[in-house]
N, C-alpha and C positions, 0 to 999 in steps of 0.2 A: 484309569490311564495315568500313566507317571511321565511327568516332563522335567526337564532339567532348565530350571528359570534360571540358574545360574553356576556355570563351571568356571573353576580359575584354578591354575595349580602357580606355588609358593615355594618358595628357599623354607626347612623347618629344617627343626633339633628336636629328637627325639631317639628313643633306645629301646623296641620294642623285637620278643621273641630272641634277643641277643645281639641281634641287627639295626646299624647306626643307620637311621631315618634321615636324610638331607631335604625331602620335599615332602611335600603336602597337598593334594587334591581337593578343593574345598569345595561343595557343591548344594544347593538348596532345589530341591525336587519337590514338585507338586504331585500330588497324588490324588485324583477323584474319583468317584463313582456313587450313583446310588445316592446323591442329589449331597454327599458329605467331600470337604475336602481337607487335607493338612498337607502341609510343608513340615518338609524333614531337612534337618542343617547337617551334612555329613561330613567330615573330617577322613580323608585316609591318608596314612602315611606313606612311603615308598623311601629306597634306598637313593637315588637320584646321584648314582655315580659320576656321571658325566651328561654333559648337555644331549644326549640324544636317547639319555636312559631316563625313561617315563614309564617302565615296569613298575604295575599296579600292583601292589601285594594286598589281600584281604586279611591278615593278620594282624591289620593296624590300623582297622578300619572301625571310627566310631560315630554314631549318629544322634540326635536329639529331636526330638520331633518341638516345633515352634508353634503352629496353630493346629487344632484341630477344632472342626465343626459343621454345621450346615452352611452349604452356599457351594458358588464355584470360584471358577479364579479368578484375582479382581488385580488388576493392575496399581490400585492405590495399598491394596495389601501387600502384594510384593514389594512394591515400592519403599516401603516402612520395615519390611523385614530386610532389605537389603539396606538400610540405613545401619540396623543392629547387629548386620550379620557379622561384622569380623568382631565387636564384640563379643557374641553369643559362642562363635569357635575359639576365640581365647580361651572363655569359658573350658570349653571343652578341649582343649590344649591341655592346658595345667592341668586340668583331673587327672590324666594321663602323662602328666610331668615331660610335656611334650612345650616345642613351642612356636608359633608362624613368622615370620617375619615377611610381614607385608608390604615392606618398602622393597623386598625384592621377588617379584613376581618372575614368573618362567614361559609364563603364557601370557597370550590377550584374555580379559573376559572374555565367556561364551554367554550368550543369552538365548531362554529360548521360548 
């Protein structure tokens, strides 16, 4: 089963498929089954023309997975990866010569 422990979209810079990237959907998903679980840190771009344009494009979407192992979801684990996570998506920003800027967010957190 996959949940979304945390969605927030972001003001970004980025240049992907030819297309100027203005936002950013940043999101960390849990995934379980079968007594195993990981968190994936996912980054996706979008054009973000205007304030009411939140058109998702999959062309600009990149992910890292952050823990994988036995157990299930543990509140003190999330906890800890949500300490590193805008870290961990800079990370993953700049590989893709992309970049977040988190002082301006477009949404509330979503938690879940």
């Amino acid at each position: 089963m996959d949940i979304d422990v945390y969605k927030q979209y972001f003001s970004a810079e980025g240049c992907f498929s030819g297309v100027k990237r203005r936002g950013v959907a940043v999101m960390l998903t849990s995934s379980s089954g079968g007594g195993e679980i990981r968190y994936t840190l996912t980054a996706t771009f979008f054009p973000f023309e205007n304030p009411e344009d939140f058109r998702i494009t999959y062309d600009a979407a990149f992910s890292k997975v952050l823990y994988e192992g036995k157990g299930r979801r543990s509140r003190k684990r999330e906890q800890s990866m949500l300490e590193t996570l805008r870290g961990q998506a800079d990370i993953l920003a700049a590989e893709q010569h992309a970049k977040i800027f988190w002082d301006k967010p477009l949404n509330e957190a979503q938690y879940g």
